[in-house]
C-alpha positions in Angstrom: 108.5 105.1 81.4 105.3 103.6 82.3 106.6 100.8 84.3 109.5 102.9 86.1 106.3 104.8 87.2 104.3 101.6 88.2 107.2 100.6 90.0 107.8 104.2 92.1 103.8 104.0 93.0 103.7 100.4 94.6 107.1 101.2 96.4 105.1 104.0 97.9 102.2 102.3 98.4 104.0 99.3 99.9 106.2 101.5 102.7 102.8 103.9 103.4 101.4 100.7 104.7 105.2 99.2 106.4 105.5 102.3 107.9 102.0 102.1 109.8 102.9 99.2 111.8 105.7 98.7 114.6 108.2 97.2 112.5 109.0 101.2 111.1 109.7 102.0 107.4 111.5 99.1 105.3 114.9 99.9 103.6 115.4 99.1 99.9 118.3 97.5 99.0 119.7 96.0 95.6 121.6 93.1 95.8 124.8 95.2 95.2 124.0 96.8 98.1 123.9 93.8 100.2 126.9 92.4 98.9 128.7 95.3 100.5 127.8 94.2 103.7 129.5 90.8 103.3 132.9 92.2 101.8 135.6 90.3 103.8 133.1 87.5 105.1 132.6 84.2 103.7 129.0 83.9 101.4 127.0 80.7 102.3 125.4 79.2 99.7 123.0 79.9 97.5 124.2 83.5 98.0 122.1 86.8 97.8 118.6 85.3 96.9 114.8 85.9 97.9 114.6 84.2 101.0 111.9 81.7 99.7 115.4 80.7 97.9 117.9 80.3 100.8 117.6 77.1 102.8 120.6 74.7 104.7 119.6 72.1 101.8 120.1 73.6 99.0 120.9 71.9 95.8 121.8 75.2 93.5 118.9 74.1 91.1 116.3 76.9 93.0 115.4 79.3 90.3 114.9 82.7 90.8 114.9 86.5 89.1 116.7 88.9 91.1 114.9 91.4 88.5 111.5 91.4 90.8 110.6 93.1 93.6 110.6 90.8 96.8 112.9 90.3 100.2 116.2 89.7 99.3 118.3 87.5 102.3 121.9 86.6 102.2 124.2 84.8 105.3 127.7 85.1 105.6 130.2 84.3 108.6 133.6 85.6 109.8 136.2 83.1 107.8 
């Protein structure tokens, strides 16, 4: 559909311009994805969030949709 389509063309756009600079080409992850990464470590709170969400402080009130696009963060240590 239209917004599947919307979508696709500002994920272009957005690693056309990423790509350009010395950082190199982002990686698109879901938070699925990066869950697999932490499988046998321990999850600090708040979890996988935007990482305008995470902070030491948090009070689990922080709202957020995992449904739009942004930079996803999550930390996790060995148990």
């Amino acid at each position: 559909g239209y917004a599947g389509t919307l979508q696709e063309e500002t994920v272009a756009e957005a690693k056309g311009v990423y790509t350009s600079t010395s950082a190199g080409a982002p990686a698109l992850r879901t938070p699925a994805h990066l869950a697999a990464y932490t499988d046998g470590l321990e999850v600090l709170d708040p979890g996988i969030v935007p990482v305008q969400s995470w902070r030491p402080e948090f009070d689990g009130d922080a709202e957020y949709d995992l449904g739009k696009p942004g930079v996803l963060g999550v930390v996790a240590r060995v148990p």
